[in-house]
C-alpha positions in Angstrom: 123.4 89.7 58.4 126.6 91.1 56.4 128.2 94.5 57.4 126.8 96.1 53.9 123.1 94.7 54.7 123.8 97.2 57.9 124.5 100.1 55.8 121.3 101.5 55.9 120.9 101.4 59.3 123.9 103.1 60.0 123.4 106.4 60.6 120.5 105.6 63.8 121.3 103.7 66.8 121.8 100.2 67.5 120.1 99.6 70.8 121.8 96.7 73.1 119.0 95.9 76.0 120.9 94.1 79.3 118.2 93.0 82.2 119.1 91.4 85.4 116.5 90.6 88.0 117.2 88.9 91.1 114.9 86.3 90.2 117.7 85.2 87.7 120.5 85.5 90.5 119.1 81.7 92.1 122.4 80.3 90.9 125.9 81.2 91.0 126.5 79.6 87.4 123.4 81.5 86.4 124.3 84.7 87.9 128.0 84.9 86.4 126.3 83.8 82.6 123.5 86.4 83.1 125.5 89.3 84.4 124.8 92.7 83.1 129.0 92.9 82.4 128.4 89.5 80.9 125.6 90.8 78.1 127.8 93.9 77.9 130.5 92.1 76.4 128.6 89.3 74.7 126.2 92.1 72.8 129.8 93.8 71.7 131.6 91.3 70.2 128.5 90.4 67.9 128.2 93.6 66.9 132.0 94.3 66.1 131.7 90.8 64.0 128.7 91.4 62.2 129.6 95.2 61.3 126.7 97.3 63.9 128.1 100.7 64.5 126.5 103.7 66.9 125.6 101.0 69.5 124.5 102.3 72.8 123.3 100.3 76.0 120.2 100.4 77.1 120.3 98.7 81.0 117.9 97.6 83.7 119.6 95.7 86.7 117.3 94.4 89.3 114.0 94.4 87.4 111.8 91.6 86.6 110.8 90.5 83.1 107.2 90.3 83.9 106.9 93.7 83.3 107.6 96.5 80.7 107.8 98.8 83.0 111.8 99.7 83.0 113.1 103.2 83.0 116.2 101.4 80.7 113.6 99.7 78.8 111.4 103.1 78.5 113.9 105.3 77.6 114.8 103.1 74.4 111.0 102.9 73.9 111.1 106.5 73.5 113.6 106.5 71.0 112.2 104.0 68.7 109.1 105.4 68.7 111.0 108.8 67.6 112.5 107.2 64.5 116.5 107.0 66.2 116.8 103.2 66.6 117.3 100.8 63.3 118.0 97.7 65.2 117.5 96.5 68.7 120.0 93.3 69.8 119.5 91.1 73.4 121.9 88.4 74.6 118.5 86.2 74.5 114.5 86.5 74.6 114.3 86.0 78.3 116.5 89.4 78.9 114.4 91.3 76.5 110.9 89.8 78.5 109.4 87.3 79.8 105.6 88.3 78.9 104.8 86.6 76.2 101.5 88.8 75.3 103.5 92.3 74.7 107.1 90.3 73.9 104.6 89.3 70.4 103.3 92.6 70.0 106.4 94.6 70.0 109.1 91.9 68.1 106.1 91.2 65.6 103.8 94.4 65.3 105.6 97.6 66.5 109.1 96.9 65.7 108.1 95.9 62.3 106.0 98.5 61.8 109.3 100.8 62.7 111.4 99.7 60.3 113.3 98.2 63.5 115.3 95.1 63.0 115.1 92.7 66.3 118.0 90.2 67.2 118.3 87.9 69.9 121.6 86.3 70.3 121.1 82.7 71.9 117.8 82.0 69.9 119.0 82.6 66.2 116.5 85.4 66.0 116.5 87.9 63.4 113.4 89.6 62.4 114.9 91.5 59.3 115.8 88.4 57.2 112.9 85.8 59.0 115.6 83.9 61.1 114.2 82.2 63.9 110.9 83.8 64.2 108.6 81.1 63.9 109.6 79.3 66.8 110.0 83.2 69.0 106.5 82.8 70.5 107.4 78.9 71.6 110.4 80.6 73.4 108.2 83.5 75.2 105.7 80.8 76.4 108.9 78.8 78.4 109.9 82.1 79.1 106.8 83.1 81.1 106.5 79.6 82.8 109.5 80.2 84.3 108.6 82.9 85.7 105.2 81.5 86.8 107.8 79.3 88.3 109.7 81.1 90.3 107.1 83.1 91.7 104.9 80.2 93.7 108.7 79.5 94.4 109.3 82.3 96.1 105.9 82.8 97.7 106.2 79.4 99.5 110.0 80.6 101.0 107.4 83.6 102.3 105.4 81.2 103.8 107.4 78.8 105.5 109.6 81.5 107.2 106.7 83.4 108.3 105.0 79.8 109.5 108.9 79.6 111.4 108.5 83.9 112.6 111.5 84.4 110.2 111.6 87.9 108.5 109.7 87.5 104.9 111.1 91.0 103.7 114.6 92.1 103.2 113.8 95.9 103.5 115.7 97.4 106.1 113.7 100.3 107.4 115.5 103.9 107.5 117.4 104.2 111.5 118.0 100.1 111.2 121.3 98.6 109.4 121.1 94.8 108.6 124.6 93.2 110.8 127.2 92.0 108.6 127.8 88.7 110.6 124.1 88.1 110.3 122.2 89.0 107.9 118.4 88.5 109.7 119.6 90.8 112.4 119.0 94.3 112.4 121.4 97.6 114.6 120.2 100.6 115.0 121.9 103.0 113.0 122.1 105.9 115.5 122.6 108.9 113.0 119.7 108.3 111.1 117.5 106.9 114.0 118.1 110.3 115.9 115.8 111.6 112.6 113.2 109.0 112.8 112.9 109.8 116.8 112.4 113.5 115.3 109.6 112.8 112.8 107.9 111.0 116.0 108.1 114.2 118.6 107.2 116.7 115.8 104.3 115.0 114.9 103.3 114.1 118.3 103.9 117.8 119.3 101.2 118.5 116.9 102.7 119.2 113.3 101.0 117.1 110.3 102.9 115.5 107.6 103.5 117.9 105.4 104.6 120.3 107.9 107.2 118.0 109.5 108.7 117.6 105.6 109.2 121.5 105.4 110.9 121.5 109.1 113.1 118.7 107.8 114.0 120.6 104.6 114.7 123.5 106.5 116.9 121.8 109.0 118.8 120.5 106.1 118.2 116.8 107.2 118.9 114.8 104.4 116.4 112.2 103.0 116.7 108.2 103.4 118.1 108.1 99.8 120.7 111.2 100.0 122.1 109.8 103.5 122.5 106.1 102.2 124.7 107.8 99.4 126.4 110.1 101.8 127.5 106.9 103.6 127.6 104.9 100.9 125.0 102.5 101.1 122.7 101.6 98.2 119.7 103.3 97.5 116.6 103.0 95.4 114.4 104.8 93.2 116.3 107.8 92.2 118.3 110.4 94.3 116.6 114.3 94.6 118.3 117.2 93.1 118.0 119.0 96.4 119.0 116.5 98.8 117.3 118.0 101.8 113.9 118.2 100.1 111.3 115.5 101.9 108.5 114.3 100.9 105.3 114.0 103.4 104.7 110.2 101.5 108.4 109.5 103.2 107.6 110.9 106.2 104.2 109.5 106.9 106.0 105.6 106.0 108.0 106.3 108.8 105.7 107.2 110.8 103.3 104.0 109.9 106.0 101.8 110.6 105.6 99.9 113.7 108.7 97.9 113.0 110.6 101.3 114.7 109.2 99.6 118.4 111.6 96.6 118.1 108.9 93.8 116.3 109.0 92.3 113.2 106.2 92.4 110.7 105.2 90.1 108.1 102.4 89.9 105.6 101.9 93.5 105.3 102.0 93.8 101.2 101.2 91.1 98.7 101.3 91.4 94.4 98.2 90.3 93.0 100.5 87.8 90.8 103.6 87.3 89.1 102.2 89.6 86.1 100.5 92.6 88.0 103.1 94.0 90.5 100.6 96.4 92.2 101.2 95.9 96.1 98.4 95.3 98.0 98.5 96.6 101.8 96.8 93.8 104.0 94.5 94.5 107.1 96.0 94.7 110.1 94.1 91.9 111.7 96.6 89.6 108.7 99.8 90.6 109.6 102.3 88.7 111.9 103.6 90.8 114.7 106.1 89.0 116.9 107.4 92.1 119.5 111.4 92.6 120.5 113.1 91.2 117.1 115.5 94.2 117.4 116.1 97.2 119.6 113.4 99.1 119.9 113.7 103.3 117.8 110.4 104.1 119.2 108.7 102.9 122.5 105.5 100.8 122.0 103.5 103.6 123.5 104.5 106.5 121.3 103.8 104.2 118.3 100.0 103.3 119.2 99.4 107.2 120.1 100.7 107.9 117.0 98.8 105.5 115.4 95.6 106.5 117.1 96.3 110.2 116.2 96.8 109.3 112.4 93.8 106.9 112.3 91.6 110.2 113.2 93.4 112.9 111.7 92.1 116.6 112.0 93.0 118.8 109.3 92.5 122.4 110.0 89.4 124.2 107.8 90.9 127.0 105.5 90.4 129.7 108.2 92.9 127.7 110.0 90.1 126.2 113.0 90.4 123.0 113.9 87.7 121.0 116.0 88.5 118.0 118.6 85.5 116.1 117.4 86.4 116.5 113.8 86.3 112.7 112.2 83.9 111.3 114.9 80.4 112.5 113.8 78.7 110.7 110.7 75.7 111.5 109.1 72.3 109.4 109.7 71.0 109.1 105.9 74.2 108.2 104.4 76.7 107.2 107.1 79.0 109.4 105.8 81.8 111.3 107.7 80.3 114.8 108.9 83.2 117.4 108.1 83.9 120.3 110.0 83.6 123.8 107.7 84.1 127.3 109.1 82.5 130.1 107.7 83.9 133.6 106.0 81.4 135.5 108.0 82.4 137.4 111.0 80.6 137.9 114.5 77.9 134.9 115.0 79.1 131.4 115.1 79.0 130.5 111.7 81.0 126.9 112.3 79.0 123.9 111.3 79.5 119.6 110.2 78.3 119.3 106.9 77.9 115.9 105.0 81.0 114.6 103.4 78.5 113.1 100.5 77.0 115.5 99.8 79.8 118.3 99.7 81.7 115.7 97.4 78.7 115.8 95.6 79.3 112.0 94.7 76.1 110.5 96.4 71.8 111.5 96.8 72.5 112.7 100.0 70.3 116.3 100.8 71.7 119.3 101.7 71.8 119.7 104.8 74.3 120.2 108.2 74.6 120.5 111.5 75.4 124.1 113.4 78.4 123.7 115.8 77.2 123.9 119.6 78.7 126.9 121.6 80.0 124.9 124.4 81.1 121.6 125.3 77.9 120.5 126.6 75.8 120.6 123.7 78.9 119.1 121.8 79.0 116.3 123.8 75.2 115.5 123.7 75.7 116.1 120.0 78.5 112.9 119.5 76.9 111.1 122.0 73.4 111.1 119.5 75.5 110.7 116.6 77.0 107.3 118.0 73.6 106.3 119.0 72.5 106.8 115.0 69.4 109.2 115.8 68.9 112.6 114.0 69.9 115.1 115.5 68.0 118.6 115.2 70.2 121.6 114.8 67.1 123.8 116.7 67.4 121.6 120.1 71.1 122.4 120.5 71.3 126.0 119.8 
């Protein structure tokens, strides 16, 4: 295309998309000709010798193809959608995607139906004059296999180090720092493992999740991502604007972990394939546990209790009561959890278990419940016919 075919496309922006994932990193070759500083400057000089002005980069670095789902992406999404981009330009198909379903709806449906003018460098592709575009889908199709590819690739390096009790994830929890002379060795990083040791006594002192996020906040303990900036160590997602301000989701991760007790566990997420990224959390009977692969944050002890605490939470009623048999009684006709509920009223004891079912309204279950006994006694007689599935009458207790 000339510099006066680009004339009318002038005054709206021309979009230049990098991607890097590190599924494209394999080789060092590879790596150096893919770099994001590589497209950078390859994107530029076409557009300063074919004439595109009001350029603007568009970036996603360590995100795969298989998915759409790119903030860098999304944001110039946006902006095509509201009319400010006339031409989009990649260093080649395989940055812009490599899902070959939505690569043919957008180049050949949306963009179109934009006005939007779609180039990709390597391939000859230019949508605005017809260059290239009838052999675009053959390119997507190798585009995907390669990733098809590389993912049974990189499941079977999961495999055969877990098969070998080698570390399958790279993550290094929050209080651990991977060592710099070897890489599948993890030190504890004191400063930030004097917090996780924190989270522990809080909650086993009796504070919930949420509660232990507020304490936090107002101790002014800044969060995994705001202290690996402070140190400067990379982060991911996003940093807070208040960088004291946890969230119960990061607090209750830490306090899942069992890795803080010195083992190393494997298997515990899996994608459902190369195309759906959703993690899926494996049962605990499926993951490897091999004890005293680093020093230990947490004792073994602490951990289970922890665990056992969280496995039965008790969450206080809105009056504030709580009961010790709260998330041990279940209800004979549905097998439901039997909830503990308090009552507004004042002077006779109004507490009672009522059916999770049928509160939630979700199931057939009748409406019925079961009057909290006055003493310990009665309570006792009450879990132990609960366990033994027999109904229990509210008149023989009271």
């Amino acid at each position: 295309m000339t510099t006066s075919e680009n004339k009318g496309n002038n005054n709206k922006i021309t979009a230049l998309y990098c991607r890097l994932s590190v599924d494209d990193t394999d080789k060092q070759s590879d790596e150096e000709s893919n770099s994001i500083k590589n497209q950078k400057q390859i994107l530029q000089d076409y557009c300063k010798k074919n004439g595109y002005h009001n350029t603007r980069f568009f970036v996603d670095d360590g995100v795969s193809g298989t998915t759409f789902d790119r903030p860098g992406f999304k944001e110039m999404e946006a902006l095509a959608e509201d009319g400010k981009i006339g031409t989009i330009i990649v260093k080649d198909l395989s940055r812009f995607g490599r899902e070959q379903t939505e690569m043919g709806r957008l180049t050949q449906i949306v963009y179109p139906s934009l006005g939007i003018t779609f180039i990709a460098i390597q391939e000859h592709v230019n949508t605005s004059i017809g260059e290239g575009v009838e052999i675009m889908p053959f390119h997507t199709i190798f585009n995907e296999w390669y990733a098809a590819q590389t993912s049974k690739k990189v499941r079977q390096v999961w495999k055969t180090k877990s098969e070998h009790n080698l570390r399958v994830s790279h993550h290094v929890p929050f209080g651990y720092v991977r060592d710099k002379e070897d890489k599948e060795k993890w030190l504890i990083d004191e400063e930030a493992a004097k917090v996780v040791r924190h989270i522990f006594e809080m909650f086993l002192s009796g504070m919930g999740t949420s509660q232990i996020a507020r304490r936090l906040e107002a101790e002014k303990v800044l969060t995994p991502n705001s202290y690996y900036a402070s140190i400067g160590r990379g982060y991911s997602v996003y940093l807070p604007d208040n960088p004291y301000r946890w969230k119960d989701t990061t607090v209750s991760g830490i306090l899942d972990n069992r890795k803080y007790t010195g083992c190393m566990v494997n298997n515990v997420y899996s994608t459902v394939s190369y195309k759906v990224h959703r993690l899926n959390k494996a049962p605990e009977e499926e993951r490897q546990i091999i004890p005293d692969q680093q020093e230990a944050i947490i004792s073994e002890e602490d951990w289970l209790r922890v665990h056992e605490l969280r496995q039965n939470r008790r969450r206080p009623s809105k009056s504030g009561k709580t009961s010790m048999f709260s998330g041990l009684l279940y209800c004979h006709d549905c097998g439901s959890k039997l909830h503990f509920c308090t009552s507004k009223s004042f002077g006779a004891n109004q507490d009672f278990y009522r059916c999770a079912m049928y509160k939630s309204g979700g199931g057939t279950c009748s409406i019925h419940f079961i009057r909290k006994p006055a003493n310990l006694i009665q309570e006792a007689i009450l879990i132990f016919c609960s366990k033994k599935n027999a109904h229990v009458k509210t008149s023989g207790l009271e």
